[in-house]
C-alpha positions as CSV (number, residue, x, y, z in Angstrom):
1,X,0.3,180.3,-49.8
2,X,-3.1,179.1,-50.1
3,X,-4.3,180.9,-53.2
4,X,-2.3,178.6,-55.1
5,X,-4.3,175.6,-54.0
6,X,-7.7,177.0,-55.8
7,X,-6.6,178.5,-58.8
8,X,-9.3,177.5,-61.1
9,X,-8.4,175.3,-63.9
10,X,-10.7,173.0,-65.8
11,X,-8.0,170.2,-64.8
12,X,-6.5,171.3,-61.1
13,X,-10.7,171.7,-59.5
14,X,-11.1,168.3,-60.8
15,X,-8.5,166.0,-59.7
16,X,-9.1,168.1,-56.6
17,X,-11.1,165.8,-54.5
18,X,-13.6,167.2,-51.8
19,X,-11.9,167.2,-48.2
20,X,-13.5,164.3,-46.2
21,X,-15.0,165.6,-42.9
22,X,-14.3,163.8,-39.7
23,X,-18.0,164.3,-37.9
24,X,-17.6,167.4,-35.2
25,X,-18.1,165.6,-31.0
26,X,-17.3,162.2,-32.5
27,X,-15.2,160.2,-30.8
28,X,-12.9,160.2,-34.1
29,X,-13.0,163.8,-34.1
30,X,-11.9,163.6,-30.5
31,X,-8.3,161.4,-31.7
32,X,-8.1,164.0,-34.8
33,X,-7.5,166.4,-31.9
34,X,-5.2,164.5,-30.1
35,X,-3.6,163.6,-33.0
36,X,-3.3,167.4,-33.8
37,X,-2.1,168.5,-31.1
38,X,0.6,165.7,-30.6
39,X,2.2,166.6,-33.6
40,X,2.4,170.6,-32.3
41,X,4.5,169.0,-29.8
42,X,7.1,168.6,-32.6
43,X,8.1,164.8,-32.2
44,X,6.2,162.9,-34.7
45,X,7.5,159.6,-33.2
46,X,5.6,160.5,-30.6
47,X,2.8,161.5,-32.4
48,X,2.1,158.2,-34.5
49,X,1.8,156.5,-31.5
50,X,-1.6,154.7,-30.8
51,X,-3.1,157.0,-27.7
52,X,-3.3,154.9,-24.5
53,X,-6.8,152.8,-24.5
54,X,-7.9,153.8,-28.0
55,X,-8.7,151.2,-30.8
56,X,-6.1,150.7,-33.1
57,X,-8.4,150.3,-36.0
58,X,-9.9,153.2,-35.2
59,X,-6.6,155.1,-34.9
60,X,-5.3,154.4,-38.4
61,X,-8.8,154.9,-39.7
62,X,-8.7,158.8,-38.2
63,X,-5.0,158.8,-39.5
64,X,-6.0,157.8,-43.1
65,X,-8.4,160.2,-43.6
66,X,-6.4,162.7,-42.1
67,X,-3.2,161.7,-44.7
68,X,-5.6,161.6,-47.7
69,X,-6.7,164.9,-47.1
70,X,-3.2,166.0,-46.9
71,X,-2.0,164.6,-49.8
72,X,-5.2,165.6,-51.8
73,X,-4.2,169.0,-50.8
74,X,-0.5,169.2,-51.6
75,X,-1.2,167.3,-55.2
76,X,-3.9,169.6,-55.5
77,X,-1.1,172.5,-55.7
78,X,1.0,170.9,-58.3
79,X,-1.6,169.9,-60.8
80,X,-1.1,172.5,-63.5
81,X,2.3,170.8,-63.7
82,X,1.4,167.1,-63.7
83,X,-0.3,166.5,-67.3
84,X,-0.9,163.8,-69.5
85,X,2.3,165.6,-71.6
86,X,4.4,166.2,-68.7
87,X,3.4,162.6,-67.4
88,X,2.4,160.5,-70.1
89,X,3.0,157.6,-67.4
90,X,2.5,157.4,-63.5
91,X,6.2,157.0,-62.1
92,X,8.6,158.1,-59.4
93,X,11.4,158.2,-61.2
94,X,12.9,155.7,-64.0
95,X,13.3,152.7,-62.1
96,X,9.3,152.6,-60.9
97,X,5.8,152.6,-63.2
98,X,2.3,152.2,-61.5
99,X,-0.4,151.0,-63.3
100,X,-3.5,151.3,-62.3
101,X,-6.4,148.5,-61.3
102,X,-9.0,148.2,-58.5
103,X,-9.5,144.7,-58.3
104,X,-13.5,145.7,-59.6
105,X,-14.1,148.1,-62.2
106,X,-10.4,147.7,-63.8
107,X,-9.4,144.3,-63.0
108,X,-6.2,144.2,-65.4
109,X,-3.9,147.1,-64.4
110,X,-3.8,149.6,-67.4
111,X,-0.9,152.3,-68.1
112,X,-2.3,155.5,-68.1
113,X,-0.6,158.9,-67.2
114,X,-0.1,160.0,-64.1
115,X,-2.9,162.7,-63.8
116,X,-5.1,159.7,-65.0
117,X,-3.4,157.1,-62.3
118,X,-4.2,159.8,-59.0
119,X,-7.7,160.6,-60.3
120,X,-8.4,156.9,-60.2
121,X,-6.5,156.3,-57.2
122,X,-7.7,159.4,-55.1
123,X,-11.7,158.5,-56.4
124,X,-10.7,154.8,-55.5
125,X,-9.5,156.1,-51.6
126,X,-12.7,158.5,-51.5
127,X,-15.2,155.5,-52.2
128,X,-13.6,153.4,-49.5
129,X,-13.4,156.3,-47.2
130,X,-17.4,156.9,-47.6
131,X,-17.9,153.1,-47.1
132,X,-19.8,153.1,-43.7
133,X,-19.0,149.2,-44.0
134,X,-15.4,149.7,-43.9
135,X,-14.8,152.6,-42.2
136,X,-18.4,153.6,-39.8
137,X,-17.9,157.0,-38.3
138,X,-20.8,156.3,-36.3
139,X,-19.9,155.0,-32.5
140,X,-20.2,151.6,-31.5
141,X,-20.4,150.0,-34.6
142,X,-17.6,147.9,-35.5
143,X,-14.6,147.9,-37.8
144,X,-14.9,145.1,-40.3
145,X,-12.5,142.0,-39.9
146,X,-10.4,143.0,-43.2
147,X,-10.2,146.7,-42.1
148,X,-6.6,146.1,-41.5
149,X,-6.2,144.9,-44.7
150,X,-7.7,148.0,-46.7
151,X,-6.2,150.4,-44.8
152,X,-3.1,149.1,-45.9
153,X,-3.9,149.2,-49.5
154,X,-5.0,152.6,-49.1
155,X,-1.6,153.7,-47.1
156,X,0.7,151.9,-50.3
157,X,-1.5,153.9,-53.3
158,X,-1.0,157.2,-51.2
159,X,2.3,156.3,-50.8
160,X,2.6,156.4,-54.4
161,X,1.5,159.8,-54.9
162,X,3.8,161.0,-52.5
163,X,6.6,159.1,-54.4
164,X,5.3,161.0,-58.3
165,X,5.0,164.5,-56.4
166,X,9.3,163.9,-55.2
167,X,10.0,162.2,-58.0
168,X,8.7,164.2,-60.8
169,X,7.7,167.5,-59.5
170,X,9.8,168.6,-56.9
171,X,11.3,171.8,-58.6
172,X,7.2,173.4,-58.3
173,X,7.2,172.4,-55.0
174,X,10.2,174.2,-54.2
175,X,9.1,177.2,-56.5
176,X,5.9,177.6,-54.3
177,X,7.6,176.9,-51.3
178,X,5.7,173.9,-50.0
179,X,8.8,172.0,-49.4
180,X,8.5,172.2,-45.9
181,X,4.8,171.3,-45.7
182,X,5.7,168.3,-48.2
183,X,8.6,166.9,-45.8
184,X,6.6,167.4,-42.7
185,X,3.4,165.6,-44.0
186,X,5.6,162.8,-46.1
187,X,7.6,161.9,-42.5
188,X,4.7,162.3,-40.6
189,X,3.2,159.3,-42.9
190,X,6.3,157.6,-42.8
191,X,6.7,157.3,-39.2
192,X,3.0,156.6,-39.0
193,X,3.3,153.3,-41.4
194,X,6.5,152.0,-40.0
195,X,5.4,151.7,-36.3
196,X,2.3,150.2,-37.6
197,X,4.1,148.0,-40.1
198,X,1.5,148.8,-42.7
199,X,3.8,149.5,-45.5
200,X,5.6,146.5,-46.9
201,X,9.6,147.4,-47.5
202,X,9.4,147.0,-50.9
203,X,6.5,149.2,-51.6
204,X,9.1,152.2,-50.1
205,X,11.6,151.4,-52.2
206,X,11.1,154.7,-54.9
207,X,11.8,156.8,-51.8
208,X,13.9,154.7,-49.5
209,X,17.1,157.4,-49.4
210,X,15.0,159.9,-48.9
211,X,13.0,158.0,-46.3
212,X,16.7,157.3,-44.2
213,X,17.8,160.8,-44.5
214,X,14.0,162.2,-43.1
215,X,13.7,159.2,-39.9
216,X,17.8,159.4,-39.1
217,X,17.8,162.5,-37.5
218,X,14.7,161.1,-35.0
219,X,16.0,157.7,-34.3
């Protein structure tokens, strides 16, 4: 049900961030395919893995766009739900509350709610994603030496909006039957992390039953 996804609402088109383009005959666009058509093969194991003499930076750099864009969409269907009433705080669940900093424009991490939190945090992922410094979609010119490390920051903050969506607004999802389409693109992302290692433990923790009962069955 696309429809859903562009209802307009002053709120829903504008946490709704623009879909970032992988450039058409790039060689990224090239492991976006692969990476495509992989995952039609049904064994996302499989999938995650990094393609036989490809760059790994490269690989998670196709892959992160590719999950932010995912993510962007399936919050973009649940935000007439997720409101600074209905989530005065960003969590997932009682036990875990995000607040939100940069490290540049907001250097102390302020509460805010959680329609707030992913505005930030989906602008913050945009901004490094459009960085031709950190991520050049051009060929030939090279990853920065702490690409590793800001790909990982971006995996743990998307991780957290996976974590809100499950936590606090699964009933919607179920009512406008994206469950499916959620489970498929959280495991996916999952998988991806863990044979990367780019996901500390302890970061998981808000959805690690969840996480066991989605990777058991594909041990």
């Amino acid at each position: 049900n696309t429809s859903s996804f562009f209802r307009s609402g002053s709120r829903s088109s504008k946490t709704f961030k623009p879909k970032k383009n992988i450039p058409e005959g790039s060689h990224q666009y090239e492991l976006l395919k692969h990476a495509e058509a992989t995952l039609g093969s049904g064994n996302l194991r499989m999938a995650v893995m990094l393609p036989e003499g490809e760059d790994l930076n490269e690989w998670v750099a196709v892959n992160t766009v590719d999950f932010f864009n995912q993510i962007n969409m399936l919050y973009g269907t649940i935000t007439d739900f997720c409101t600074e009433e209905s989530c005065p705080v960003m969590s997932a669940g009682p036990k875990y509350e995000y607040h939100w900093a940069d490290g540049t424009n907001i250097k102390k991490p302020i509460k805010c709610s959680a329609p707030k939190y992913i505005d930030y945090l989906m602008t913050w992922v945009q901004d490094q994603l459009d960085d031709e410094t950190l991520f050049p979609s051009k060929i030939g010119v090279p990853f920065p030496k702490n690409f590793m490390s800001v790909a990982k920051t971006i995996l743990k903050r998307l991780f957290r909006v996976y974590a809100h969506i499950y936590h606090q607004h699964f009933d919607p999802v179920i009512q406008l039957q994206e469950e499916a389409h959620l489970n498929t693109s959280f495991k996916h992302f999952i998988f991806f992390v863990q044979e990367f290692n780019l996901i500390d433990r302890r970061e998981l923790a808000p959805l690690q039953e969840l996480i066991e009962k989605l990777t058991s069955k594909d041990r």
